[in-house]
PDB file of N, CA, C and O in Angstrom:
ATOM      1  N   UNK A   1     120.254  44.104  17.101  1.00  0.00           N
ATOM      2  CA  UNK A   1     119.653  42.796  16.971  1.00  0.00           C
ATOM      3  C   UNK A   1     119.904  42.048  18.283  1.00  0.00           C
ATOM      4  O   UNK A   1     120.984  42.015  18.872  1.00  0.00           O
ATOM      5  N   UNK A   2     118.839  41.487  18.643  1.00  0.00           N
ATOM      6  CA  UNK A   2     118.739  40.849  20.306  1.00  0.00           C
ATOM      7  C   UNK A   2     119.282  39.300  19.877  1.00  0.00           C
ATOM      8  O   UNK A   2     118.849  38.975  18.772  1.00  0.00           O
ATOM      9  N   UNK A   3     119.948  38.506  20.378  1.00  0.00           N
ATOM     10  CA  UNK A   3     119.609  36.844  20.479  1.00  0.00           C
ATOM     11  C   UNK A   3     118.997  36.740  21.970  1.00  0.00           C
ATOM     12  O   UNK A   3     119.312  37.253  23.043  1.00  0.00           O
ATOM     13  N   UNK A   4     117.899  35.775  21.527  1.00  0.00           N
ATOM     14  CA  UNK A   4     117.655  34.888  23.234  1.00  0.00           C
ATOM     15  C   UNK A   4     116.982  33.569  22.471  1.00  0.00           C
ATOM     16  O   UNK A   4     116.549  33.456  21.324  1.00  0.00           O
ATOM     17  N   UNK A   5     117.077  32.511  23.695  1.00  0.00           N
ATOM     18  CA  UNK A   5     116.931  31.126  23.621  1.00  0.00           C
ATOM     19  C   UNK A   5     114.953  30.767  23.410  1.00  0.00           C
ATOM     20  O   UNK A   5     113.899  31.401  23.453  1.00  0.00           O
ATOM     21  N   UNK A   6     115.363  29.549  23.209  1.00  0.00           N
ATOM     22  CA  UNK A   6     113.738  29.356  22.683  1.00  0.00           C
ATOM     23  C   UNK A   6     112.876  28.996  23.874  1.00  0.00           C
ATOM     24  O   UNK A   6     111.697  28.641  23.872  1.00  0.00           O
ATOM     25  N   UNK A   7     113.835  29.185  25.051  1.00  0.00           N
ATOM     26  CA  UNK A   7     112.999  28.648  26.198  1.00  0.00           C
ATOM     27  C   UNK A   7     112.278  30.198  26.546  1.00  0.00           C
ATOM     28  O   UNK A   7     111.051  30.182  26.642  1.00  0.00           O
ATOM     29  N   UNK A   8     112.978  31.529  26.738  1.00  0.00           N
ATOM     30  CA  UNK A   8     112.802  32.904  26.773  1.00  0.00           C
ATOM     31  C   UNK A   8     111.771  33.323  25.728  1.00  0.00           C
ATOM     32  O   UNK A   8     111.035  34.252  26.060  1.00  0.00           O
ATOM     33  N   UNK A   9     111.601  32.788  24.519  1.00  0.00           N
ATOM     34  CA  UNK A   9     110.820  33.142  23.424  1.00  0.00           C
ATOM     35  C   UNK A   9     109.444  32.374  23.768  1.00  0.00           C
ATOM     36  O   UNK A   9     108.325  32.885  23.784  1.00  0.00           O
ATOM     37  N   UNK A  10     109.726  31.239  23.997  1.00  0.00           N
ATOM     38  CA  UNK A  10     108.238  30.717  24.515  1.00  0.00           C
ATOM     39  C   UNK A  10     107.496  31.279  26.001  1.00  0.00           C
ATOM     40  O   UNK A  10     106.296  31.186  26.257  1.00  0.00           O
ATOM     41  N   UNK A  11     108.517  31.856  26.851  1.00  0.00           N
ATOM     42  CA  UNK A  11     107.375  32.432  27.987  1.00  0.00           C
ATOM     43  C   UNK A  11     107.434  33.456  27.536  1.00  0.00           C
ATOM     44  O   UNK A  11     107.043  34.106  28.505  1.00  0.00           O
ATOM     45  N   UNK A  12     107.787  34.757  26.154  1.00  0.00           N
ATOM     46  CA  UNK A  12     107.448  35.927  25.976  1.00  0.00           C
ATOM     47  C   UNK A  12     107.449  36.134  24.825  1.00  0.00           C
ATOM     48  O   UNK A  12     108.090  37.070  24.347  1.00  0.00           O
ATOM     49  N   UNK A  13     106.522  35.069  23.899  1.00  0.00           N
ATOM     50  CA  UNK A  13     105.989  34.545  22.721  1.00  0.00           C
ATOM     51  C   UNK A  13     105.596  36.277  22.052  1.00  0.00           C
ATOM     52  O   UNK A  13     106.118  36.957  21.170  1.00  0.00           O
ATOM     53  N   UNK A  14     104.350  36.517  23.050  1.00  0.00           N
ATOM     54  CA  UNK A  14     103.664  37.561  22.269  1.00  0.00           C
ATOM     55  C   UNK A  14     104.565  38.946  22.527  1.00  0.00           C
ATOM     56  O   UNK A  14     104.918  39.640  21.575  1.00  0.00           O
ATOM     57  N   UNK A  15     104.841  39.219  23.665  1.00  0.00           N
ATOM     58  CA  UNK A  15     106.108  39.994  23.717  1.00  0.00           C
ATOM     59  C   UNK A  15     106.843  40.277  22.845  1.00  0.00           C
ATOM     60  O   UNK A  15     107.060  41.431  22.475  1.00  0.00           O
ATOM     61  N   UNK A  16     107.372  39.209  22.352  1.00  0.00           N
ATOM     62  CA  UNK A  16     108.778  39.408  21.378  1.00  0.00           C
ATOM     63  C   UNK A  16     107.977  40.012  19.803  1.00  0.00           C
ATOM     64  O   UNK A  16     108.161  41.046  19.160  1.00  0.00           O
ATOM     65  N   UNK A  17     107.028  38.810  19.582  1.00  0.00           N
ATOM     66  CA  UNK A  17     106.033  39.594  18.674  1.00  0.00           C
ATOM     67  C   UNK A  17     105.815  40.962  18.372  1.00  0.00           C
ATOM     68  O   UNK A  17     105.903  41.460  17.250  1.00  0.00           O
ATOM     69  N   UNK A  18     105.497  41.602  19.529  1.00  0.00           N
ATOM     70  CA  UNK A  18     104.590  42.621  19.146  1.00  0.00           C
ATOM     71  C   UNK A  18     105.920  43.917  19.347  1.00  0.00           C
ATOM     72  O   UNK A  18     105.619  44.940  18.733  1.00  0.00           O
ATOM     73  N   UNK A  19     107.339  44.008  20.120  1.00  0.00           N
ATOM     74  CA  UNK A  19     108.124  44.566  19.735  1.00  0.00           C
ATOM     75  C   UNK A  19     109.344  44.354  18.455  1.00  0.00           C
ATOM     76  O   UNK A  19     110.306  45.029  18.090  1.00  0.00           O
ATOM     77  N   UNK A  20     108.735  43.039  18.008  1.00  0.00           N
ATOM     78  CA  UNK A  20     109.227  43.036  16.630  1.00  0.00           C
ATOM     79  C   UNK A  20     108.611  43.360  15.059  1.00  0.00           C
ATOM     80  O   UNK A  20     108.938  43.402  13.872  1.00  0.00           O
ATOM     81  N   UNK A  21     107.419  43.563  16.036  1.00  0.00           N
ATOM     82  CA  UNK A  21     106.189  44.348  14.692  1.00  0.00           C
ATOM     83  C   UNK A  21     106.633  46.170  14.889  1.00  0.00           C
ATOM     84  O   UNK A  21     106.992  46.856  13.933  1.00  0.00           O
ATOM     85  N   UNK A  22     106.547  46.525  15.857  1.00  0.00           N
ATOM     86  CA  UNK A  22     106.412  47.876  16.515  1.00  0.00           C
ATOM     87  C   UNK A  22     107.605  48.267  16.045  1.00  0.00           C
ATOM     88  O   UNK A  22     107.496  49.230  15.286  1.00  0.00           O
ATOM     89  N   UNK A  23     108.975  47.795  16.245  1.00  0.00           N
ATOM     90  CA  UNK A  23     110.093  48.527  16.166  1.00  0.00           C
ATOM     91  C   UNK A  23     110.723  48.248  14.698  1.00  0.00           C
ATOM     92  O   UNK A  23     111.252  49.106  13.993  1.00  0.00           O
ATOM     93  N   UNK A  24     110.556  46.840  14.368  1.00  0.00           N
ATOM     94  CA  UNK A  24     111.196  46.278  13.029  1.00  0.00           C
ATOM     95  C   UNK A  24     112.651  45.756  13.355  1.00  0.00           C
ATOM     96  O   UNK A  24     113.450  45.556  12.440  1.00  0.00           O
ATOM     97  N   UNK A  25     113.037  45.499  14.923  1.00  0.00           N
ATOM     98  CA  UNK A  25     114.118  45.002  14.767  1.00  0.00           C
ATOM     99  C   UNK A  25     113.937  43.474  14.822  1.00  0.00           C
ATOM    100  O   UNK A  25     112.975  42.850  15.271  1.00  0.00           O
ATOM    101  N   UNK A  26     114.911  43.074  14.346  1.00  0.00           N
ATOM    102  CA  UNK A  26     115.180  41.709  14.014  1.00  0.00           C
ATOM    103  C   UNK A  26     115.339  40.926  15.584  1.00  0.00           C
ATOM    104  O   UNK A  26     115.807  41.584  16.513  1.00  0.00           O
ATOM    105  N   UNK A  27     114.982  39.707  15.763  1.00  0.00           N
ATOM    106  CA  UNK A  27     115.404  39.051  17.035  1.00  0.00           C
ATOM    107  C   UNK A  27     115.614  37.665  16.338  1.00  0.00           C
ATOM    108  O   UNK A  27     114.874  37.043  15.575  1.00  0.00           O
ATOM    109  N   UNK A  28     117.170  37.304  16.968  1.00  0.00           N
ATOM    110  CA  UNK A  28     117.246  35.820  16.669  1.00  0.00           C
ATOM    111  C   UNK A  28     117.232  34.827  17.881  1.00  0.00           C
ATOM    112  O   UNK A  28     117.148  35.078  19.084  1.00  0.00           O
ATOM    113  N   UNK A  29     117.338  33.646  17.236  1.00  0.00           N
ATOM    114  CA  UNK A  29     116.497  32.920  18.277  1.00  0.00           C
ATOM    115  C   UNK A  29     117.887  31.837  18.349  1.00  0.00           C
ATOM    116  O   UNK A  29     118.144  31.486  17.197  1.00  0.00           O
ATOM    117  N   UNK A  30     118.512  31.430  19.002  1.00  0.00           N
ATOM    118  CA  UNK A  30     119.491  30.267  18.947  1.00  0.00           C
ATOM    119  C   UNK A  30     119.462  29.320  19.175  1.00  0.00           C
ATOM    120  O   UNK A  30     119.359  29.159  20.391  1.00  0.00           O
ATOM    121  N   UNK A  31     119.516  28.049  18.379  1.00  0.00           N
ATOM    122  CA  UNK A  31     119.381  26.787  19.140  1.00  0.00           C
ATOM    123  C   UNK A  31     119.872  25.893  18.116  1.00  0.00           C
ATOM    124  O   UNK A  31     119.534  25.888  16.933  1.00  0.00           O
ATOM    125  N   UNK A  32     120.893  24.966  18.823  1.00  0.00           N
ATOM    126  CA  UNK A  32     121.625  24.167  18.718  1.00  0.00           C
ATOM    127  C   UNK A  32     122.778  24.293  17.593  1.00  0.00           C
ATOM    128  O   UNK A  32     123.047  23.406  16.782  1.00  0.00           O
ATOM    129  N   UNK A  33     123.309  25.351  17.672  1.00  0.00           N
ATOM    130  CA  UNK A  33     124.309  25.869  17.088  1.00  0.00           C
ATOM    131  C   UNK A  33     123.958  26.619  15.915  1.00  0.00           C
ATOM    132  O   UNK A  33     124.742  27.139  15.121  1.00  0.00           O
ATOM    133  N   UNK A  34     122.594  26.625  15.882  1.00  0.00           N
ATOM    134  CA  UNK A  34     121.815  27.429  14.645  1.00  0.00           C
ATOM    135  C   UNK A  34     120.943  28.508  14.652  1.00  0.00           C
ATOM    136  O   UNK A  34     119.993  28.390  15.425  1.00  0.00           O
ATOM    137  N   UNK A  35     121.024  29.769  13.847  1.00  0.00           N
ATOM    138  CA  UNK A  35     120.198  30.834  14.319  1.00  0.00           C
ATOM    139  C   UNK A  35     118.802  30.601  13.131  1.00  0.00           C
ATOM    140  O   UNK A  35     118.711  29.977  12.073  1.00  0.00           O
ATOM    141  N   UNK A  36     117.540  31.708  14.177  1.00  0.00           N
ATOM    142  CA  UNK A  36     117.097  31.507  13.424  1.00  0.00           C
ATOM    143  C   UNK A  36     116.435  33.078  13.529  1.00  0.00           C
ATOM    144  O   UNK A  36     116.324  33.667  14.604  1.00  0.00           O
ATOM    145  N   UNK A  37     116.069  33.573  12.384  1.00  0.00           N
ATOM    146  CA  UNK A  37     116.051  35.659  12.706  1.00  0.00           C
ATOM    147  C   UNK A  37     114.695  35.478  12.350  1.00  0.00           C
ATOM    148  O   UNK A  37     114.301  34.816  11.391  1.00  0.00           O
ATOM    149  N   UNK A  38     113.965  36.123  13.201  1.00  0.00           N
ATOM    150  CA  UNK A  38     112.450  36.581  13.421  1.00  0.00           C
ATOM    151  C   UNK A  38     112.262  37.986  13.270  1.00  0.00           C
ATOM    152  O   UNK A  38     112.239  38.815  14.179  1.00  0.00           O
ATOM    153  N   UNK A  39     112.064  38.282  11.462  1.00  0.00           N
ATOM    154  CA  UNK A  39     111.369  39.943  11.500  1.00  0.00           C
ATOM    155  C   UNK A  39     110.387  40.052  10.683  1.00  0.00           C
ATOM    156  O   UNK A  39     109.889  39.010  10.256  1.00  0.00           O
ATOM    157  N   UNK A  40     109.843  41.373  10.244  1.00  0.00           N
ATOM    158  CA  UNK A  40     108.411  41.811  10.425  1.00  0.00           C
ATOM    159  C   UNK A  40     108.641  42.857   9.418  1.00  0.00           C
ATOM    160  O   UNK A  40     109.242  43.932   9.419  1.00  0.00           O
ATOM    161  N   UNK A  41     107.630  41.857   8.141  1.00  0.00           N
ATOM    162  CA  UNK A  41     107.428  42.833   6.620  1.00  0.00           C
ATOM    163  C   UNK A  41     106.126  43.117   6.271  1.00  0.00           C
ATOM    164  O   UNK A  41     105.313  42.198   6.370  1.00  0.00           O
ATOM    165  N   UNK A  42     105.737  44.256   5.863  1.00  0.00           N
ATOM    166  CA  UNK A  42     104.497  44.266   5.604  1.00  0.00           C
ATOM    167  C   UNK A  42     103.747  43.327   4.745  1.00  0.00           C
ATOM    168  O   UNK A  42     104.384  42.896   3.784  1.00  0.00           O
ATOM    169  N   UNK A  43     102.834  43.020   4.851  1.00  0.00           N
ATOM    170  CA  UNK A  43     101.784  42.326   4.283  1.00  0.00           C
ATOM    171  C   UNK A  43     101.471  42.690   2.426  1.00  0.00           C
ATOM    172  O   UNK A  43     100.265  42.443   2.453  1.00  0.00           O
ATOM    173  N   UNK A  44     101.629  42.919   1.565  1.00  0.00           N
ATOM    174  CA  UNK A  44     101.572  43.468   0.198  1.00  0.00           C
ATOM    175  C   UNK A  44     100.334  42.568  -0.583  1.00  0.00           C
ATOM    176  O   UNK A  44     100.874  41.718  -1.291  1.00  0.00           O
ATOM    177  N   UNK A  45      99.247  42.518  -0.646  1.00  0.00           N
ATOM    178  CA  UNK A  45      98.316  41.801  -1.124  1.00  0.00           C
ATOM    179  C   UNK A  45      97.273  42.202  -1.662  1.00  0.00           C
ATOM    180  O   UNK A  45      96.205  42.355  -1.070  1.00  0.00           O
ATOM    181  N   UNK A  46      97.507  42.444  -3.017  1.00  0.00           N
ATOM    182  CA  UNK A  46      96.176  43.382  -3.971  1.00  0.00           C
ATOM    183  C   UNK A  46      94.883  42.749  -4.033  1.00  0.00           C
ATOM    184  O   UNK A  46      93.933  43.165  -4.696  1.00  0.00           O
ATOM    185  N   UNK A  47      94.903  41.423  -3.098  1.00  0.00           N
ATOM    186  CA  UNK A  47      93.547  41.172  -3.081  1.00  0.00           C
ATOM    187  C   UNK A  47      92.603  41.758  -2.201  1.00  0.00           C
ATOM    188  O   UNK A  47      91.432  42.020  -2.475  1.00  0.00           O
ATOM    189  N   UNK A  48      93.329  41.991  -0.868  1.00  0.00           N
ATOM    190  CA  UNK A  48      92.849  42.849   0.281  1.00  0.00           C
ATOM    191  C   UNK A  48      92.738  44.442   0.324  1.00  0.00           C
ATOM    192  O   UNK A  48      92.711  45.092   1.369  1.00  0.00           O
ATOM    193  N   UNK A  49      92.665  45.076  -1.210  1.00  0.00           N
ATOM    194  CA  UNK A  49      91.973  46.256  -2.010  1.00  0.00           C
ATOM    195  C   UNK A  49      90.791  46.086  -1.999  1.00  0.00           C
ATOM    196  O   UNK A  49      90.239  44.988  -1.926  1.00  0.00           O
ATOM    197  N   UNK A  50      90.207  47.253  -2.076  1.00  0.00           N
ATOM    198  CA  UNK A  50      88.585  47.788  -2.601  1.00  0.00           C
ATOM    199  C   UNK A  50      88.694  48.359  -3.233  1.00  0.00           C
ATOM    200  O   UNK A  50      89.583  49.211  -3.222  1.00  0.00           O
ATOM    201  N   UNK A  51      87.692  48.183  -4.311  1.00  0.00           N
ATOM    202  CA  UNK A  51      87.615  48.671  -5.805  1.00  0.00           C
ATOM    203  C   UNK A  51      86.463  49.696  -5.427  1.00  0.00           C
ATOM    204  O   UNK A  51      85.457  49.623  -4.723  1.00  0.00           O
ATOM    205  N   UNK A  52      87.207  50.945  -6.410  1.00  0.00           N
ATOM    206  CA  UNK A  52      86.591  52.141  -6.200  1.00  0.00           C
ATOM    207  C   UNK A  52      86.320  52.684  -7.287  1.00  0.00           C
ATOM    208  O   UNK A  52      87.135  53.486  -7.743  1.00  0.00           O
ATOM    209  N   UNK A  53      84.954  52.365  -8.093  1.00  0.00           N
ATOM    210  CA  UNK A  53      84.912  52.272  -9.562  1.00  0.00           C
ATOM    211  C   UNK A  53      84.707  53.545  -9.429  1.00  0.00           C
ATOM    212  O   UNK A  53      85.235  54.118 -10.381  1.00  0.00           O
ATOM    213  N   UNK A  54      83.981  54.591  -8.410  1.00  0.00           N
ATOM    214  CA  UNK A  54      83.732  55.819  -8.785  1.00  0.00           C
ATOM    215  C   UNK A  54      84.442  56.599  -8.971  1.00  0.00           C
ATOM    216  O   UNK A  54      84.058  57.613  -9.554  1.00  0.00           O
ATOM    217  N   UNK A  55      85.651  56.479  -8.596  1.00  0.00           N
ATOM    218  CA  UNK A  55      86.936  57.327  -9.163  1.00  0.00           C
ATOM    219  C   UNK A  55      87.113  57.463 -10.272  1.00  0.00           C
ATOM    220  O   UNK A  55      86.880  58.631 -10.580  1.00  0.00           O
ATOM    221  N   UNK A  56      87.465  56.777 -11.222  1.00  0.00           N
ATOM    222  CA  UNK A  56      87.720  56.899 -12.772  1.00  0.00           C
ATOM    223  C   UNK A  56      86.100  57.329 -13.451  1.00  0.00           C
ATOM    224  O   UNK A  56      85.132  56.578 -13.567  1.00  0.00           O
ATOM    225  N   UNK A  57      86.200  58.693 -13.810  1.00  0.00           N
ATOM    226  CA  UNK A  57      84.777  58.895 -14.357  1.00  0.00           C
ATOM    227  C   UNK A  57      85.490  59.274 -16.004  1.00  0.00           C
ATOM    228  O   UNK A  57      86.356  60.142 -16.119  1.00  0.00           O
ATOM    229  N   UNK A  58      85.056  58.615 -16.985  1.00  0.00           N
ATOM    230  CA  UNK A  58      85.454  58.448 -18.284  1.00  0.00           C
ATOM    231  C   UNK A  58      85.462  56.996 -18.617  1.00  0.00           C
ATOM    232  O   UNK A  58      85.127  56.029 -17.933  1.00  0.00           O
ATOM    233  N   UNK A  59      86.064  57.097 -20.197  1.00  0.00           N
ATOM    234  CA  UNK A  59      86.302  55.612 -20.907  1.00  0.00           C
ATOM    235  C   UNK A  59      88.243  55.509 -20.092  1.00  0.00           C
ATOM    236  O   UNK A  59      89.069  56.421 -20.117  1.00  0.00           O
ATOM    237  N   UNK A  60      88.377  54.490 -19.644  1.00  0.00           N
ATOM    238  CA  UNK A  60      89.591  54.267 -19.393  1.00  0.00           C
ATOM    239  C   UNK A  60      90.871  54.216 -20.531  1.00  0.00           C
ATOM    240  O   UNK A  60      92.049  54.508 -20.323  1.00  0.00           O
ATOM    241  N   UNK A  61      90.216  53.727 -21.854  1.00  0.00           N
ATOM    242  CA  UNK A  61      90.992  53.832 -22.841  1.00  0.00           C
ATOM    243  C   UNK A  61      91.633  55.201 -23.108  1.00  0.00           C
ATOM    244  O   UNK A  61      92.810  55.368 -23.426  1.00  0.00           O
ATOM    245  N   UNK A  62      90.824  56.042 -22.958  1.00  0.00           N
ATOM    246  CA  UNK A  62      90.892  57.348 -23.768  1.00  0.00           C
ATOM    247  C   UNK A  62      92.240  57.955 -22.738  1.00  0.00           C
ATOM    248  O   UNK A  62      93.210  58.587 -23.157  1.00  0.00           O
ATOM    249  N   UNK A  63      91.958  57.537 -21.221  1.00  0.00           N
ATOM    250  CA  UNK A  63      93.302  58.440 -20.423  1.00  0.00           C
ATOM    251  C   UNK A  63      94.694  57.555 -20.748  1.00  0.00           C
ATOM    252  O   UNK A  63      95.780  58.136 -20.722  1.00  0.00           O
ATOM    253  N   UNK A  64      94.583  55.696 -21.147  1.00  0.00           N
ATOM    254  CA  UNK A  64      95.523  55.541 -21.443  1.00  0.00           C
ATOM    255  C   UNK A  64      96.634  55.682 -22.735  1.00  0.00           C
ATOM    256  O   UNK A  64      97.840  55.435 -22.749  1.00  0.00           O
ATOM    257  N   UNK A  65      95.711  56.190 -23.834  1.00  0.00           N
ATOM    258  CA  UNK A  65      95.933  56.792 -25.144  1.00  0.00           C
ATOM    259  C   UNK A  65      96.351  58.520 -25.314  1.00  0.00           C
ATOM    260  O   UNK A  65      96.733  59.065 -26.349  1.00  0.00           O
ATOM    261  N   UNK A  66      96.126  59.217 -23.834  1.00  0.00           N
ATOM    262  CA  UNK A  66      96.127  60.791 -23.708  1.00  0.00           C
ATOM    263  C   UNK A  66      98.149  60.691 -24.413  1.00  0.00           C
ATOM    264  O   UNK A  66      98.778  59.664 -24.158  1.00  0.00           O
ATOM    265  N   UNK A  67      98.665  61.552 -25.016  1.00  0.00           N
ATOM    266  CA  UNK A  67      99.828  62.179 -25.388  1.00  0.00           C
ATOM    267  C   UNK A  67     100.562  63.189 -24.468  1.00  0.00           C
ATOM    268  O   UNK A  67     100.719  64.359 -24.817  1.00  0.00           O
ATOM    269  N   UNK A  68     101.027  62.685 -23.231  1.00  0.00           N
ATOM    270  CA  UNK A  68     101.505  63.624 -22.244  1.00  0.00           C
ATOM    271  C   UNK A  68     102.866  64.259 -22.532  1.00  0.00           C
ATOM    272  O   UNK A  68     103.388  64.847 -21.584  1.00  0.00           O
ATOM    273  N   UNK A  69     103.490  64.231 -23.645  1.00  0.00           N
ATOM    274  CA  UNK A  69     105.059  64.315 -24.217  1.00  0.00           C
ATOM    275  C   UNK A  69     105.035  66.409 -24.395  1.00  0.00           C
ATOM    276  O   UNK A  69     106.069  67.077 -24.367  1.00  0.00           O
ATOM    277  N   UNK A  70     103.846  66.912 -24.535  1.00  0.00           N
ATOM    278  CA  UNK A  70     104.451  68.573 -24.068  1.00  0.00           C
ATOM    279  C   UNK A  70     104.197  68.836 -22.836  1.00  0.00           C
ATOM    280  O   UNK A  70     104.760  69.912 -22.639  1.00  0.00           O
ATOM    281  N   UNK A  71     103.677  68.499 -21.859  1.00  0.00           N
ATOM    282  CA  UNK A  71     103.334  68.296 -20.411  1.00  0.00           C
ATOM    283  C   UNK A  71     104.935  67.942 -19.606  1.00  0.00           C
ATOM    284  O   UNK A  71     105.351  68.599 -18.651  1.00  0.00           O
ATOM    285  N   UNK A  72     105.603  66.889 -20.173  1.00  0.00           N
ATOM    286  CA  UNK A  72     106.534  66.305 -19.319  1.00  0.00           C
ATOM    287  C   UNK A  72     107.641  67.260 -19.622  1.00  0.00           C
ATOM    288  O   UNK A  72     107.702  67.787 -20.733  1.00  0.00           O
ATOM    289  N   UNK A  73     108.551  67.520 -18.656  1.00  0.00           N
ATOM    290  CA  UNK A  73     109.694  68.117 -18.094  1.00  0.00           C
ATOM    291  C   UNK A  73     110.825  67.285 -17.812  1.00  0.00           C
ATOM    292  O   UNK A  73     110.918  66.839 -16.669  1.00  0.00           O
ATOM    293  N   UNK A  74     111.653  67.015 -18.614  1.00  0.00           N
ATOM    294  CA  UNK A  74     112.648  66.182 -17.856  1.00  0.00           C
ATOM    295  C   UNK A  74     113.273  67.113 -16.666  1.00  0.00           C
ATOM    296  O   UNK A  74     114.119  66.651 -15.900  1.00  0.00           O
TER     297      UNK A  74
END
């Protein structure tokens, strides 16, 4: 984990960015006796899916009603 000052972060804004996307390490930022940690989580948003109705070809009920209990293996 790097610290540098906010004066260093503002002339290498996108810099710090884009090796804190790339690598996932954390960089903190210090100022005035206080940190502050800048890292990089993926995005998780089921709205930004596409629906792919052609996949499921059947009634959906019927696969969630299927009896998989001689199939499974503990």
């Amino acid at each position: 984990m790097s610290t540098i000052t906010p004066s260093w972060l503002r002339a290498n804004l996108y810099k710090v960015l884009d090796q804190v996307i790339e690598t996932g390490e954390v960089v903190e930022i210090s100022r005035r006796g206080r940190v502050i940690r800048l890292s990089a989580e993926p995005i998780r948003d089921l709205r930004v899916l596409e629906p792919h109705p052609e996949y499921l070809v059947g009634d959906p009920d019927e696969i969630a009603e299927i009896d998989w209990s001689d199939e499974w293996q503990p």
